[in-house]
C-alpha positions in Angstrom: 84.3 140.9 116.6 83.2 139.7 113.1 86.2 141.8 111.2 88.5 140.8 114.2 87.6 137.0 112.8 87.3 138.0 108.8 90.5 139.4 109.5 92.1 136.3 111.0 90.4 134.3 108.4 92.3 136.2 105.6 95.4 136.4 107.6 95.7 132.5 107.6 95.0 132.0 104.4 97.3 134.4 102.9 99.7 132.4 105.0 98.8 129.2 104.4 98.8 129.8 100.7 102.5 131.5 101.2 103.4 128.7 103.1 102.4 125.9 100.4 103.7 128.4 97.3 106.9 128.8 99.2 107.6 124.8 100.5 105.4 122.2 98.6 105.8 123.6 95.0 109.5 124.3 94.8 110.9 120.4 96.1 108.3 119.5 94.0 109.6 121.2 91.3 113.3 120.6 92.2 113.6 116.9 92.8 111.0 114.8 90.9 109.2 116.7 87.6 112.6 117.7 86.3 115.3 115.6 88.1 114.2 112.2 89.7 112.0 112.4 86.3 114.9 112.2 84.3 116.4 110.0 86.4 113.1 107.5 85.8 113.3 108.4 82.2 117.2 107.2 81.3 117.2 104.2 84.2 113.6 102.5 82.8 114.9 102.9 79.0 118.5 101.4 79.6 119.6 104.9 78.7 118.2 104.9 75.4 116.5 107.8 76.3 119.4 110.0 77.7 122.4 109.8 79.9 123.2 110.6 83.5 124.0 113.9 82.1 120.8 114.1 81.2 119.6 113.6 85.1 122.6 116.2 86.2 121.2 119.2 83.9 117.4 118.4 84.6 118.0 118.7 88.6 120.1 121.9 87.8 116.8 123.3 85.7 114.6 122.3 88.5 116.7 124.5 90.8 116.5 127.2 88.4 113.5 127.0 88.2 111.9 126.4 92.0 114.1 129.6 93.0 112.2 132.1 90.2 109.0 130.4 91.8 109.1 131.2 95.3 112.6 133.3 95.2 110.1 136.6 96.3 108.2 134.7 98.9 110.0 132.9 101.4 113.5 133.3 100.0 114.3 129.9 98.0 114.4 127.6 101.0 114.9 124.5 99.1 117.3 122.6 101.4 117.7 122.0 105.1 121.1 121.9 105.3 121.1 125.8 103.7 118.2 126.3 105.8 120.4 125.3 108.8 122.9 127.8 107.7 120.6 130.7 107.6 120.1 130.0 110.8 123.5 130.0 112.4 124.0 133.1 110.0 121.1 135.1 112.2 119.6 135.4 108.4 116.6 133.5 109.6 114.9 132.9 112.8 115.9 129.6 114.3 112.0 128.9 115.0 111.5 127.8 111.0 114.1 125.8 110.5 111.7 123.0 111.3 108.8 124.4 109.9 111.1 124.7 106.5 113.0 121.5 106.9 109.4 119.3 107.6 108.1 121.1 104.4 110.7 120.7 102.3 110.7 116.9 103.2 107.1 116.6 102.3 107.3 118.4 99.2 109.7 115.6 97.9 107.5 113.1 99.4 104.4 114.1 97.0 106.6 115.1 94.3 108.1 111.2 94.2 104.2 109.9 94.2 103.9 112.2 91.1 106.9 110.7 89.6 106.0 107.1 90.6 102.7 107.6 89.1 104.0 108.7 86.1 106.6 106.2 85.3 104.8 103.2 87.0 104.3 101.1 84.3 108.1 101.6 83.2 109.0 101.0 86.7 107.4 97.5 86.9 108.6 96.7 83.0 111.6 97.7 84.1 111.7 96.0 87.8 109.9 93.2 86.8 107.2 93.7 88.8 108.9 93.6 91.8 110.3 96.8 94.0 113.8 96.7 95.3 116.7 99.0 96.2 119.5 96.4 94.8 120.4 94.1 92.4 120.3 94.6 88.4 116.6 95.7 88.5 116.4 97.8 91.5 114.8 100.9 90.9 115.4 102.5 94.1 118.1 104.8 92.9 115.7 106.6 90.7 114.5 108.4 94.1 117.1 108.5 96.1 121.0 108.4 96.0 123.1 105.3 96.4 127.2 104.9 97.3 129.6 103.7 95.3 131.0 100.0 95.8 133.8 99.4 98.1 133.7 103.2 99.7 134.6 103.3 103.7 131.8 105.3 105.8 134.5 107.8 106.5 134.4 108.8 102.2 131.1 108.6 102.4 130.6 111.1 105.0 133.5 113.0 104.0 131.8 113.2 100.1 128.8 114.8 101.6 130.4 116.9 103.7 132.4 118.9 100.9 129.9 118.9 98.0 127.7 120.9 100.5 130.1 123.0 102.1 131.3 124.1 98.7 127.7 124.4 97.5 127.4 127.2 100.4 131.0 128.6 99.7 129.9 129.1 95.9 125.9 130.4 97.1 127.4 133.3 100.0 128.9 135.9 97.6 126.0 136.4 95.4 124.1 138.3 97.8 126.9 139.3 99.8 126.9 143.4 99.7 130.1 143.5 101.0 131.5 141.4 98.2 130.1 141.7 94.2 127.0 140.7 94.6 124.5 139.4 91.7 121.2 140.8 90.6 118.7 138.9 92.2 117.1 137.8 88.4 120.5 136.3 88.5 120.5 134.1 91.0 118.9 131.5 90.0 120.7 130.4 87.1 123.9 131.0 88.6 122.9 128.7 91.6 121.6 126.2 89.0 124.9 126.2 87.3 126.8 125.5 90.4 124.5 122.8 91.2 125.4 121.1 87.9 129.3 121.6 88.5 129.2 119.9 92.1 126.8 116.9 90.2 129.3 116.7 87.2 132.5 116.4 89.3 131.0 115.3 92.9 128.5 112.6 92.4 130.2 109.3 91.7 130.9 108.3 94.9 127.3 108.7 97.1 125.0 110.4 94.4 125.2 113.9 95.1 122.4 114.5 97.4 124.1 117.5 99.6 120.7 117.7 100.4 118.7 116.6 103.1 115.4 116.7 101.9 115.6 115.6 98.3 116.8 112.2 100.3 115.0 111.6 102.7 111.4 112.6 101.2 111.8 110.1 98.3 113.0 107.3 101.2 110.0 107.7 103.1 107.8 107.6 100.0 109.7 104.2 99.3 108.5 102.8 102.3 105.2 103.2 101.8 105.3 103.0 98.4 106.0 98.9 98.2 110.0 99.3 98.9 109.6 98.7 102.3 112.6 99.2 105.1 115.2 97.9 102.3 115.5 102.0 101.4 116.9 102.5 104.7 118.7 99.5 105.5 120.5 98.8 102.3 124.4 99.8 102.0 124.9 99.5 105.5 122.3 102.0 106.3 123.6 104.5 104.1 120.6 106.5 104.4 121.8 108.7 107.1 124.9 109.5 105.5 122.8 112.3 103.0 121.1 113.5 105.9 123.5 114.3 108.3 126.5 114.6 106.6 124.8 118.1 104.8 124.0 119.2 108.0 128.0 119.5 109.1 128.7 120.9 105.3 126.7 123.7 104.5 128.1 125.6 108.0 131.6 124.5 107.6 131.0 126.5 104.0 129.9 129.2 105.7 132.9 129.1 108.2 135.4 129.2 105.4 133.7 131.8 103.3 133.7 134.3 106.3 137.5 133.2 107.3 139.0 133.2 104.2 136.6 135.9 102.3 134.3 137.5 104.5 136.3 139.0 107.2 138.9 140.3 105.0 136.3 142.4 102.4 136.0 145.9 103.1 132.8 147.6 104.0 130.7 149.0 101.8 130.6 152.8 100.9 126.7 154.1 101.4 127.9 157.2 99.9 129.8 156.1 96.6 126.9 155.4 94.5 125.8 159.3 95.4 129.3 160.3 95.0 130.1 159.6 91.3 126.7 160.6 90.0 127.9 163.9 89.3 130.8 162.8 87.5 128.7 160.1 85.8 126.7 162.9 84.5 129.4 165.3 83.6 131.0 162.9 81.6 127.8 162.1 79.4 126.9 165.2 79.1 130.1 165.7 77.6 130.1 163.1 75.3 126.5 164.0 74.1 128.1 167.7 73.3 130.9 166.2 71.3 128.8 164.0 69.5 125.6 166.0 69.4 123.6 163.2 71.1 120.8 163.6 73.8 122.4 162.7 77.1 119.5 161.1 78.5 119.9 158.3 75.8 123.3 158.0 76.9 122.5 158.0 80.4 119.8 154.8 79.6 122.1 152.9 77.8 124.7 153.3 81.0 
């Protein structure tokens, strides 16, 4: 009975500790000590301390970054919305998509305390002392994202809807055997770079969010934080427009990369690779008699 419970004991904690490495450390990572950090940085300095190029590469660095940090344990789960499409792929069962999404959430939540904590007095030089999601001083936008003047709802939504579903029709190849996919060291700056390509050329008119969680959590921080229900109630209540909007994106990507991509690849060969080894081998083995050379050299550098 004792090692039944020692063993339970160890279970959860190897669990737990998975859990928190795999959730908590990556939107941490991801949303505030690399982007909404630089987003602080260039707002409270009037951008004499960087640009909002600056903010674009910093959130594409904390991608890169949260992926090599929990890429071997749960997978990268960094956004709901991908999450979502996981999901709906059958690539992950549909009883963690809340466990993931709630996570991911609260992992931005603590991650904007950092960042408040951090930048607070700027915040208040900045704000004057007092906390408000418009006007001149408003400081809101440093956590979460904000629309464009004079855009309808139906861009708004719209926006969302096709930075995300290209963020997932860029994402499926890479670790699609049936197409070219990446090495998995790979991944991670690729993904970054495509992240900074949908911020570059897709962020003016609602911020960029295509993501769920690095919205929301920094919202709900707000509100507790001294911002009170203005974060939610400002721009029309824009703030569902990041959080649903995503949702309908990432599997409309997914939809057009299996039309249009997908369904038309052809299967993959389990016997090629043990096919052309012979040849491989023949033809270095060659080489390394024409040119006196040991073949297994050749063979490493291959």
């Amino acid at each position: 009975m004792c090692v039944y419970a020692c063993l339970c004991v160890r279970t959860c904690e190897r669990v737990g500790c998975r859990w928190l490495m795999s959730f908590a450390s990556p939107p941490f990572v991801l949303l505030q000590l690399f982007g909404c950090a630089a987003a602080a940085q260039v707002k409270t300095s009037r951008q004499a301390k960087g640009q909002y190029l600056s903010v674009n590469m910093s959130f594409a660095v904390g991608v890169m970054s949260a992926m090599y940090l929990c890429l071997g344990v749960s997978g990268a789960h960094l956004n709901p919305a991908v999450s979502l499409s996981f999901c709906v792929l059958g690539h992950l069962p549909w009883r963690k998509l809340l466990p993931y999404s709630l996570s991911q959430v609260l992992g931005a939540y603590l991650a904007s305390a950092v960042v408040y904590v951090m930048y607070y007095d700027a915040i208040m030089e900045y704000s004057g002392g007092v906390l408000t999601s418009v006007g001149p001083n408003e400081t809101a936008s440093i956590f979460a994202t904000h629309p464009a003047e004079g855009l309808s709802l139906q861009t708004k939504f719209f926006d969302q809807v096709v930075g995300t579903a290209a963020l997932l029709l860029c994402i499926l190849p890479l670790n699609d055997k049936r197409n070219k996919p990446v090495p998995a060291a790979l991944l991670p700056p690729i993904v970054a770079t495509v992240i900074l390509g949908i911020a570059m050329s897709m962020s003016y008119n609602c911020g960029g969010a295509i993501n769920p969680a690095r919205d929301l959590g920094p919202r709900l921080f707000m509100l507790t934080a001294g911002w009170g229900t203005e974060v939610f109630t400002c721009f029309d209540y824009f703030f569902w427009v990041p959080l649903v909007a995503p949702m309908v994106g990432a599997p409309l990507g997914c939809l057009l990369y299996f039309v249009f991509i997908n369904w038309h690849l052809p299967d993959p060969d389990p016997d090629s690779d043990v096919k052309c080894q012979p040849e491989i081998l023949a033809a270095v083995n060659m080489k390394a008699l024409e040119t006196k050379e040991d073949p297994h050299f050749n063979m490493a550098a291959l």
